[in-house]
N, C-alpha and C positions, 0 to 999 in steps of 0.2 A: 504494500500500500504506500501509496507518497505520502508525502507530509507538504505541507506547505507554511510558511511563517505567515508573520502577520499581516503580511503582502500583496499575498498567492503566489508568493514565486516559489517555484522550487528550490529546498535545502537539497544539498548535495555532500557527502561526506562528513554532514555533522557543520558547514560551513553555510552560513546562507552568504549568498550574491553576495549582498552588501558588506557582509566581513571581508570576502575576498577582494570585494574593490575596493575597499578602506585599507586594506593590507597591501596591495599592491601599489597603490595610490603612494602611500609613506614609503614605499622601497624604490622606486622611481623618484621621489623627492627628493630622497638624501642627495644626489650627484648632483644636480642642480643647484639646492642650498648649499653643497659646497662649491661650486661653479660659480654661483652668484657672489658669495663669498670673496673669494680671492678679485671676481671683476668690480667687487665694491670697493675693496680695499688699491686695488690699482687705480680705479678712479679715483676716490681721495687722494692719493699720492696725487696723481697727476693735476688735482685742482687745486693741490695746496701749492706745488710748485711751479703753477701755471698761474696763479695770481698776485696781483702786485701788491707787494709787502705796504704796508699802512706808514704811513708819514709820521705818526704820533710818537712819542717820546725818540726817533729814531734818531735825533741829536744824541743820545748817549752814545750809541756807536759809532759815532762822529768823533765825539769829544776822544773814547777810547783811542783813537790813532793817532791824537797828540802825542798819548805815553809812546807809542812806537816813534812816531817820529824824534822824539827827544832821546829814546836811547840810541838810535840809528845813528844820531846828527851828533852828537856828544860824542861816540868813541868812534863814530869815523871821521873827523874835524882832529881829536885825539890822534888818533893814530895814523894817518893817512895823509891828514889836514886837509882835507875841503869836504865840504856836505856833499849829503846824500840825498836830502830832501827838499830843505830852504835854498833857494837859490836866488837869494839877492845876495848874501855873503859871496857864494860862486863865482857871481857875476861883477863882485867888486877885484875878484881874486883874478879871473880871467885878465880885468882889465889891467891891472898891477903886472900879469902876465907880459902883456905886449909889451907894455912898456919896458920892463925887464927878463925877457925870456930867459936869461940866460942865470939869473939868480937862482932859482929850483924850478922846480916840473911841476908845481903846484896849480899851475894855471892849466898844464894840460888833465891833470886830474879833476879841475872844478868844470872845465870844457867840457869833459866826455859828460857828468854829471847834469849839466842843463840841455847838451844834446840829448842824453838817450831820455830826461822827464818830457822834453816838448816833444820827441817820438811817443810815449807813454802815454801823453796828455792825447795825442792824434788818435792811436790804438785804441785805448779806452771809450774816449767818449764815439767814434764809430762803432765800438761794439756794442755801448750801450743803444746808441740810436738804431743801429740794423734789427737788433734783436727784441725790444721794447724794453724800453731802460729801465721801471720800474717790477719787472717780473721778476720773483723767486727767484725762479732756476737763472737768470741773468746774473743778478747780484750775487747769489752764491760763486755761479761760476767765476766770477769777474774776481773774485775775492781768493778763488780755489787757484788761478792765476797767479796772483800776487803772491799767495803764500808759495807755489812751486818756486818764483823766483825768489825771493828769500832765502828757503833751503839749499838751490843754488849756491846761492851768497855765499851759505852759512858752510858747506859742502868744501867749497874753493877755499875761505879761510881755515875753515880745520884743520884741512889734511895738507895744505900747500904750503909753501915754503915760508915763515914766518917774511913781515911786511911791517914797514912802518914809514915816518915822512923823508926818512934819512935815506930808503930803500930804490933806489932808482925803476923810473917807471917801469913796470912789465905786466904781462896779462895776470896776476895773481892783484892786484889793484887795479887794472882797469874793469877788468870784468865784472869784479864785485860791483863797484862802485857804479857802471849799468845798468846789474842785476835790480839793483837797489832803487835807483832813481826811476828804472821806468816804472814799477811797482809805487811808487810813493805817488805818481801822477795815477793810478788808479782811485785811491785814496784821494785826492782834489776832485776828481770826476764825481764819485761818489756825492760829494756835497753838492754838485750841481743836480744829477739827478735828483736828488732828493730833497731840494729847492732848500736845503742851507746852504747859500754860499758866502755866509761867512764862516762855515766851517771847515774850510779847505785842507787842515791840520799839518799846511807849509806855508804859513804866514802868521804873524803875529803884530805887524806892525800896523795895521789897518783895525787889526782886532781893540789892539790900546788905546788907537785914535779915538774908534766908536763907543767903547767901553766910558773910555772918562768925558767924552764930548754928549753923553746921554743926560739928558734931561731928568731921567728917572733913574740917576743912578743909585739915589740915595733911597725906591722905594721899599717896599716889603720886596719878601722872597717869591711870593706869584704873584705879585704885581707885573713882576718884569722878567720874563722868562729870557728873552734875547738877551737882558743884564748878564744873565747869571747863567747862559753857552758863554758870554765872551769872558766871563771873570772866569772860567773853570777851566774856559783853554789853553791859558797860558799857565797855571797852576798847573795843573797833568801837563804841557811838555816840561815844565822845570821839575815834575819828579823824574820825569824819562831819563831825559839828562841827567840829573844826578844819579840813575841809577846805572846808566851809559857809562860815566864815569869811573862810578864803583866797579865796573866789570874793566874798563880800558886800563885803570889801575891795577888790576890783579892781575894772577899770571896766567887765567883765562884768556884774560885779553877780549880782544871782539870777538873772538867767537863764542864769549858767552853773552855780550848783550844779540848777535845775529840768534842764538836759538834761541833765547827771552824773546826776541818777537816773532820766532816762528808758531811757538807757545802763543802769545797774543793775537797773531794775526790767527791760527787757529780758531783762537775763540770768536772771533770776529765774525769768520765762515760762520761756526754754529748760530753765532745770533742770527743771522740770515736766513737757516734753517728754521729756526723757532719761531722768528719775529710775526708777529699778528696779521693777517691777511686785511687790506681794504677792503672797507664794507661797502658795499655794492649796494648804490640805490634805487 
């Protein structure tokens, strides 16, 4: 005799219809729920690194490349004697050059230095513009750049033949000092992109001008937030520096402020990673 459930459909094996097709239903979803899965989590990646990083507080890691540039500019000024980053000292040193080439090679050293930033300054801000200059995966990359050429740097001074201002020129200083400079014009880009450009973190003299010629220099603390980027910037490069110092003095040498800011610039990259996506209206 059949049986029929509460239905009239026929039970079969002790199973009606609808248990097997609730049962089968869940064993064909599994692959899917995890298919969808992993295509969920690949789109989050791709929309978190596809979106343009948010403008708000992103002065902090602005301000951050002060300290690098202070210990950069300290112990290769120290040790090398000409900057890495600031190139109005360069461009004072270049000129003392002509006039006396033949005094030291100092001028060819601050030379290569303001060549390869205004190369660096061309490079970067085209990569930003091609690529859309506010996206994630831009800024990271742009940043994952600078810190390659650092380690560079940092690579060349370690293992090569120790260098200093007495050292007559050769590719273990020039190259560094390249490496270094066009990476530092990433870092000025950066503040364009991201529409501070007073915070270039290779100027300071504009910064003092604005700072004490503000009207509200004297207000509260969020009264005046552009007060107090410009008062913080020249604070963090003179820790840099003195902490460029500390290391140009030891018998580290610069290669240990070069991997102090590979460490920081590092960090730099991750805030990139992390920083808050623009909220889309």
């Amino acid at each position: 005799m059949s049986s029929q459930n509460g239905y009239n459909t026929l039970a079969q094996n002790g199973y009606a219809p609808n248990d097997v097709d609730a049962e089968g239903a869940a064993l064909l979803r599994k692959p899917s729920d995890r298919n969808g899965g992993e295509t969920s989590l690949t789109t989050r990646l791709t929309t978190h690194f596809t979106n343009n990083v948010s403008k708000s507080w992103a002065d902090i890691a602005l301000l951050g490349c002060y300290i690098i540039t202070g210990l950069l500019d300290s112990s290769s000024v120290f040790i090398w004697g000409s900057f890495v980053s600031m190139q109005t000292g360069n461009t004072v040193y270049l000129g003392l050059g002509i006039v006396a080439p033949h005094d030291n090679d100092r001028w060819i050293r601050s030379g290569i230095s303001i060549a390869f930033f205004c190369l660096g300054s061309l490079f970067f801000s085209f990569y930003h513009r091609a690529l859309s200059p506010r996206k994630r995966w831009v800024l990271v990359s742009s940043h994952l750049i600078q810190l390659a050429l650092v380690i560079a740097a940092a690579l060349m001074v370690t293992f090569g033949p120790h260098t200093s201002k007495e050292t007559p020129f050769n590719i273990f200083i020039g190259a560094p000092i390249a490496l270094i400079a066009f990476q530092a014009a990433g870092q000025a880009v950066t503040s364009r992109v991201l529409q501070f450009n007073g915070l270039t973190s290779v100027v300071l003299t504009s910064i003092y001008c604005d700072l004490f010629s503000d009207p509200g220099l004297v207000a509260g603390f969020q009264a005046n937030p552009e007060r107090n980027r410009r008062a913080a910037a020249p604070v963090l490069l003179l820790l840099g520096a003195v902490l460029g110092g500390l290391w140009a003095h030891s018998s580290v040498g610069l290669a240990g402020a070069l991997w102090t800011a590979v460490v920081l610039k590092a960090g730099v990259v991750g805030a990139w990673v992390l920083w808050a996506a623009e909220e889309k209206s």
